[in-house]
C-alpha positions in Angstrom: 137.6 136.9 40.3 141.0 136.0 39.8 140.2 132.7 38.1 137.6 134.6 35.7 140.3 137.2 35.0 142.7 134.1 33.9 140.5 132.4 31.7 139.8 135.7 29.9 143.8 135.9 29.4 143.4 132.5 27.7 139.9 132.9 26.0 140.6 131.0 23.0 142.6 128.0 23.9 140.2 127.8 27.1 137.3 128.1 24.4 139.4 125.6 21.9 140.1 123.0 24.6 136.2 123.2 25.4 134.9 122.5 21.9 137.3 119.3 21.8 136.0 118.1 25.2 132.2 119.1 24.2 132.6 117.2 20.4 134.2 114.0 22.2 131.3 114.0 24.4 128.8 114.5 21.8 130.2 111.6 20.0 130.1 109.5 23.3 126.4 110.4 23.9 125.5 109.7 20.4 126.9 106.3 21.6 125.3 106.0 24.5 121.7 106.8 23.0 122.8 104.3 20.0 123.7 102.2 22.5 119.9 102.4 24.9 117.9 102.2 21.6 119.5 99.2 20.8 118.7 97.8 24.6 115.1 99.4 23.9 114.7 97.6 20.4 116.1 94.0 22.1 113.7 94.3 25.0 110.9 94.8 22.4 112.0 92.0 20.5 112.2 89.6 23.7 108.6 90.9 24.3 107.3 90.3 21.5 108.2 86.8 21.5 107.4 86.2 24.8 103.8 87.8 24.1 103.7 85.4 21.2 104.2 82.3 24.0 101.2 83.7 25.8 98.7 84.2 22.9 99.6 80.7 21.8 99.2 79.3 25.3 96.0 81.0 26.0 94.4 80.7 22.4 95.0 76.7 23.0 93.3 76.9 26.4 90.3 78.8 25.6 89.9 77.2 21.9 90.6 73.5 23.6 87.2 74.4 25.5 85.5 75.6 22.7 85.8 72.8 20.8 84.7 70.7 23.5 81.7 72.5 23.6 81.0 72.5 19.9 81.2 69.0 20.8 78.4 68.4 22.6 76.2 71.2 21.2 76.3 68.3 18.1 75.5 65.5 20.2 72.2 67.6 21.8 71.9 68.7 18.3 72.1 65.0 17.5 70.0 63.5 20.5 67.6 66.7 21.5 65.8 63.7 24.0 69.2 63.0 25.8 67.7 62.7 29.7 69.6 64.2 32.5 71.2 61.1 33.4 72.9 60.6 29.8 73.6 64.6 29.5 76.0 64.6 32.7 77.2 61.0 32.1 78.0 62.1 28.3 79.9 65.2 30.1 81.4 63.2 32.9 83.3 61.2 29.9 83.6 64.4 27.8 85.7 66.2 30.6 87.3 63.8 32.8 90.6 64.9 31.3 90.0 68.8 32.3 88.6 68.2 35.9 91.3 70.2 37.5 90.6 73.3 35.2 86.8 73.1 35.0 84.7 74.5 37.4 81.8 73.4 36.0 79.9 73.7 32.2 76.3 74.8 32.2 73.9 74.2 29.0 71.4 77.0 29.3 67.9 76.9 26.6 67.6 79.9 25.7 69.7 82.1 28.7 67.9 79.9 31.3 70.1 76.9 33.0 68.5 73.6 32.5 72.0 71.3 32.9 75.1 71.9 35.5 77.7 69.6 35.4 78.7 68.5 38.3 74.9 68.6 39.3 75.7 67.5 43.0 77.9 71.1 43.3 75.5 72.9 40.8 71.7 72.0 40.9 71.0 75.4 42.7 71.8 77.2 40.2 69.6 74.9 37.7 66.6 77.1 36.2 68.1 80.3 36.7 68.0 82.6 34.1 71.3 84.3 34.1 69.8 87.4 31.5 68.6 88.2 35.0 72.2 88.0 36.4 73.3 91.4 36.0 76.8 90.4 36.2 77.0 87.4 33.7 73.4 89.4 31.2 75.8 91.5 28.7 77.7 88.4 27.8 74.5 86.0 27.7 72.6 87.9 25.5 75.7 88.7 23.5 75.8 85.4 22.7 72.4 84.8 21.8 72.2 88.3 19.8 75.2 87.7 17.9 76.0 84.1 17.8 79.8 84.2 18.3 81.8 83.0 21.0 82.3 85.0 24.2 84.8 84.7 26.7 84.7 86.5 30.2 86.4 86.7 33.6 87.4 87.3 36.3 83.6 86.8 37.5 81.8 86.5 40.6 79.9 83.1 40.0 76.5 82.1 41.4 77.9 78.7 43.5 80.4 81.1 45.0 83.9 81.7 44.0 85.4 83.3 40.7 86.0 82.3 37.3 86.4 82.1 33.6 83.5 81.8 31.3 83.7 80.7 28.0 80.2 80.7 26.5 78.9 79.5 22.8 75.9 79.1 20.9 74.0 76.3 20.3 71.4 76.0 17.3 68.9 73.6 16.2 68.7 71.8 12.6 66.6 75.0 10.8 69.8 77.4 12.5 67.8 78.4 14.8 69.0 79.7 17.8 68.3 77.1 20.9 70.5 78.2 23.4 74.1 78.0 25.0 76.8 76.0 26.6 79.4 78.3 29.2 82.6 76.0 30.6 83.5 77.9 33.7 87.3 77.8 33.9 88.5 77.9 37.4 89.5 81.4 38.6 92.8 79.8 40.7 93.9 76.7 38.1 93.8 79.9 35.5 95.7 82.6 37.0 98.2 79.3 38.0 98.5 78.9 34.1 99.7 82.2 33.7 102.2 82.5 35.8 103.6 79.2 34.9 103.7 81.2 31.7 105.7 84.2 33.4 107.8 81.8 35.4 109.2 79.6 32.1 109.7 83.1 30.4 111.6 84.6 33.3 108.7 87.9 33.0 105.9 89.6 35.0 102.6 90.5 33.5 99.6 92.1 33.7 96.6 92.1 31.8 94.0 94.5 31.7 90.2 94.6 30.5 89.9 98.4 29.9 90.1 99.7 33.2 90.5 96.8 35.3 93.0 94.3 36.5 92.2 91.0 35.2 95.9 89.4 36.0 99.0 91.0 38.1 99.7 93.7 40.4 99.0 97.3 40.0 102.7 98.2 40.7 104.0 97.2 37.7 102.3 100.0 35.9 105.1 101.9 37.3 107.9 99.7 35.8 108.9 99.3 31.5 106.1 97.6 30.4 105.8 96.5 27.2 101.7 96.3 26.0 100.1 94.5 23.6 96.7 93.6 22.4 95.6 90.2 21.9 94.4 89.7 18.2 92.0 87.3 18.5 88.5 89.2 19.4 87.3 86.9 21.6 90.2 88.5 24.2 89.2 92.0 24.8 92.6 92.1 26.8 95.7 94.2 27.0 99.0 92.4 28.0 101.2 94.1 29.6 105.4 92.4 30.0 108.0 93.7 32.0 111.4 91.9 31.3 112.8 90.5 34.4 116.7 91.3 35.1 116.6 94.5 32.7 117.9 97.1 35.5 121.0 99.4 35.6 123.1 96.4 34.5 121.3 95.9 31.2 122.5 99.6 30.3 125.9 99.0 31.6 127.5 99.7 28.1 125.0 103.0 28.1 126.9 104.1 31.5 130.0 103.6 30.6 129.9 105.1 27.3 128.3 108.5 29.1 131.1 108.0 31.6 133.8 108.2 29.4 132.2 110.5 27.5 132.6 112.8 31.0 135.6 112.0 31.7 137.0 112.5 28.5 135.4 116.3 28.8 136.9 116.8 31.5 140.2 115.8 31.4 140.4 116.4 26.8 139.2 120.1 28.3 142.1 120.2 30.8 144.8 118.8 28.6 143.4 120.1 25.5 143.1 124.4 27.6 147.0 123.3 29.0 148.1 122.6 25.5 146.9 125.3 24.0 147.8 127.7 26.8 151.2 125.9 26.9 150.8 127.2 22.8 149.6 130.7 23.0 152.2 131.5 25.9 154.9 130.6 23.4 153.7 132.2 20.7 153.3 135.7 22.6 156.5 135.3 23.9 157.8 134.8 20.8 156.0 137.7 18.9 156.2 139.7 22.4 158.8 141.9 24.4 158.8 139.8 27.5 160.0 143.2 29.7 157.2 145.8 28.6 154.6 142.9 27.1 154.7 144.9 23.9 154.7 143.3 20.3 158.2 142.7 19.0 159.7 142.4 15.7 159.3 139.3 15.2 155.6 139.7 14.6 156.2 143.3 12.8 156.7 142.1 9.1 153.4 139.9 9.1 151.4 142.9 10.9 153.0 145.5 8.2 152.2 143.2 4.9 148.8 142.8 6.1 148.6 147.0 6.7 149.6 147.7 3.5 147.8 145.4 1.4 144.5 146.7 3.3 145.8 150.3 2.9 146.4 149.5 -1.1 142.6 148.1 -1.5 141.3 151.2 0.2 143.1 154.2 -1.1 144.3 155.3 2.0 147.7 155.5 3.9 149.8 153.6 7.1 152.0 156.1 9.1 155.0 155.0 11.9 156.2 156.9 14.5 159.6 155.6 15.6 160.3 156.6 19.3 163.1 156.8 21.2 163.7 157.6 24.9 167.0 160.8 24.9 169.7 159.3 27.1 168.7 156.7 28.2 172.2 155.0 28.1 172.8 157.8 31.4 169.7 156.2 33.2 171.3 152.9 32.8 174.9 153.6 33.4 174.1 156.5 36.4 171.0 154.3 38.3 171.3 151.1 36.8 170.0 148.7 34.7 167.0 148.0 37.2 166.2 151.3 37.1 166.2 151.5 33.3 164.0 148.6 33.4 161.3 150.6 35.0 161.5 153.2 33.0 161.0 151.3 29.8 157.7 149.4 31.6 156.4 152.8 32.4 157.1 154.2 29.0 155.2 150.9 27.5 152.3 151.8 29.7 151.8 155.3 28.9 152.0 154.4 25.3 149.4 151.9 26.0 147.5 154.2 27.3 147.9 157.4 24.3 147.3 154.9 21.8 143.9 154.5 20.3 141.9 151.1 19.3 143.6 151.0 16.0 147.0 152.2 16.4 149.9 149.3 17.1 152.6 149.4 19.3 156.1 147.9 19.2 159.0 147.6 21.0 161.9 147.1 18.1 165.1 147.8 20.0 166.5 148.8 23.8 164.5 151.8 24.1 163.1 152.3 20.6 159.1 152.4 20.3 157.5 152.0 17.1 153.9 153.2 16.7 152.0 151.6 13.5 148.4 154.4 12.6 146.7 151.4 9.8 144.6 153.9 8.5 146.1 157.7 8.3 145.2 160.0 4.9 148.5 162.7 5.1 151.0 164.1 7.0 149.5 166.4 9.2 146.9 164.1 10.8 150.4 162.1 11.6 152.1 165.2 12.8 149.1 165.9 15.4 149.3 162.1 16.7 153.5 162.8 17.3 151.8 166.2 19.8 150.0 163.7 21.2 152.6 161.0 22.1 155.8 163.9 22.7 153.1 164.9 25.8 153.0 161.1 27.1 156.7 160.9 26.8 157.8 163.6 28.5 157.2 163.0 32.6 158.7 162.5 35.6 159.9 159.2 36.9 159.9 158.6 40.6 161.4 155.6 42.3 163.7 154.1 45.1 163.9 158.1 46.3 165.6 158.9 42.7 163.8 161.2 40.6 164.1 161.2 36.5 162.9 163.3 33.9 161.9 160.7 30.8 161.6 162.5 27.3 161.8 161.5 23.7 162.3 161.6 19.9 159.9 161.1 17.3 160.7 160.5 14.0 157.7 159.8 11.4 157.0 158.5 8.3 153.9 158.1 5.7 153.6 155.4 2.8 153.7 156.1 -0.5 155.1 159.7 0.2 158.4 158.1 2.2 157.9 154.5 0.8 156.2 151.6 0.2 158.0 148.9 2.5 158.7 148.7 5.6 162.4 148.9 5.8 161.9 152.2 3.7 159.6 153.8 6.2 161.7 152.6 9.1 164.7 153.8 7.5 163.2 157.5 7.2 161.2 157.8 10.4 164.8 156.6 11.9 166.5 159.5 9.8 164.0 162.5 11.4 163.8 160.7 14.7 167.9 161.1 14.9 167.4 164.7 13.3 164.9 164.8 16.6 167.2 163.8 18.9 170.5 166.2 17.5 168.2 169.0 18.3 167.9 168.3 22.1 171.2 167.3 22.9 
């Protein structure tokens, strides 16, 4: 409570000094999210180009195959007698230099297999007719149906094992549609490619056919992944990258900016609310009486020139009341000046206390008073706030087993009927409050 009763006796420096720590760390957050978008935006650029690197390197792979088998769909085109022995010696030669990718490449008439190569590891599957293969149907008769190429994987194959299958169409002379050639890319040498591809680029991926996981683990869903889509149809992939090394050091700059940015609320606020208290203590002392904590002259003139230019664009009046307490040179000279002390302090308070919202109170000399009414419209509404104040100012003061009896002068005065400055009204409310004070003694 005492704390929150502090900080109210400081609002505005504490609220100052909190509006410079808050706009420093605006500005150092506005950094800081420059700062991550501009991590953000290189990442994406880095995966980009590495996505590039694996389109390329994929594209060549599958393509390389394709073109082989557009290869010899011309030479069965070319030789539709070839016998079994020249069809896998023409493939031995064909694909000696991709043994260690190739599974094995099937020519199927129609969606029927009529050639394996290798036939020793193969010739079981010879005259099955994989439109009956529920796994391997949708891309057979896509094939045949639509006459573009196909590729497909990971599948379970019919020898055993997983793979790869590119398949294209073969067609006769009249374009007619004879059947199809599948390579069979091997599932391991494959997936070895790949990440031969993540280990040069320093990245992990993970691809995705709809749903499933054709390549990578399942846990990196959970990291930054950066996805793309393969362009060329014949991929009905998604690619997903995740940067390798980008962790809290990558956004070290977007740490340290926030960082500062906190510290710099913290101790701007501090400085910034001891400054400006440091400020606003000076300035009330200056414009304050530092005994009774009531305004002093020095902040009288500024108060009064901007009471009577209000009262002179309203049509109405400002009124003093110059106070004094009667003998108070006897309190200080019969009880001392400690005494006289407390008496002023308790005549401060129980002006305080009389005075209304409006009405301004000063301490202008030892035990002289001046009460400022902004807004009063003629005399007697001044003479009834005097009755109110000559009742405050007339008590009994009780201390250190003394007892005193307090009382006072009033002298007032009204602009425009006793003046127009303040020196004039002072002058005259000083005249009647000395009048006043003759009277008593």
């Amino acid at each position: 409570m005492r704390g929150l009763y502090f900080l109210k006796g400081y609002r505005k420096a504490f609220c100052t000094a909190l509006i410079i720590g808050m706009t420093l760390l605006l500005i150092f957050t506005a950094f800081s999210i420059y700062e991550y978008n501009r991590v953000n935006q290189m990442k994406q650029i880095k995966a980009t180009e590495y996505f590039a690197v694996f389109d390329n390197v994929l594209n060549n792979l599958v393509y390389t195959n394709i073109n082989l088998m557009k290869g010899f769909a011309a030479y069965i085109k070319v030789n539709p007698n070839l016998e079994d022995a020249e069809i896998y010696a023409y493939l031995d030669e064909l694909l000696k230099s991709q043994s260690n990718l190739i599974n094995n490449v099937g020519i199927l008439k129609d969606t029927t297999i009529m050639w394996n190569y290798p036939f020793e590891l193969n010739k079981a599957t010879i005259g099955a007719d994989l439109a009956q293969v529920k796994e391997q149907s949708p891309s057979v008769l896509s094939v045949k149906q639509n006459g573009k190429p196909i590729f497909q994987g990971p599948i379970n194959l019919l020898q055993g094992g997983t793979g790869f299958i590119i398949r294209s169409p073969i067609y006769q002379d009249n374009n007619q549609y004879w059947g199809q050639i599948s390579i069979v890319l091997k599932g391991e040498q494959f997936v070895e490619k790949i990440k031969n591809i993540e280990s040069s680029l320093n990245v992990k991926a993970i691809i995705l056919s709809g749903d499933q996981i054709v390549y990578g683990s399942e846990s990196l869903l959970d990291e930054n992944v950066h996805w793309f889509k393969f362009a060329d149809e014949l991929f009905a992939w998604d690619l997903g990258i995740v940067i390798n090394g980008v962790n809290a050091l990558t956004y070290l700059n977007v740490y340290i900016f926030l960082g500062i940015g906190i510290i710099l609320l913290i101790v701007i606020t501090i400085a910034s609310f001891v400054m400006l208290k440091s400020n606003e203590i000076i300035k009330h002392e200056s414009l304050h009486d530092h005994l009774t904590g009531l305004r002093n002259r020095n902040s009288l003139d500024e108060t009064m020139q901007q009471l009577f230019a209000a009262a002179k664009r309203n049509d109405h009046k400002v009124g003093v009341l110059l106070l004094d307490l009667n003998k108070f040179k006897e309190i200080n000279d019969t009880f001392g000046h400690t005494m006289g002390d407390a008496v002023l302090k308790e005549t401060a308070t129980r002006l305080n206390k009389a005075a209304r919202k409006d009405e301004v109170l000063f301490r202008v000399g030892g035990d002289e008073f001046l009460l400022v009414v902004p807004v009063v419209q003629n005399r007697e509404i001044l003479s009834e706030i005097k009755r109110r104040f000559q009742s405050v100012l007339s008590y009994k003061f009780e201390s250190g087993g003394y007892s005193i009896i307090v009382t006072s002068s009033i002298g007032c005065a009204i602009s425009g009927d006793d003046g127009n400055t303040l020196d004039e009204l002072f002058l005259k409310a000083d005249r009647r409050m000395y009048d006043e004070k003759h009277k008593v003694i």
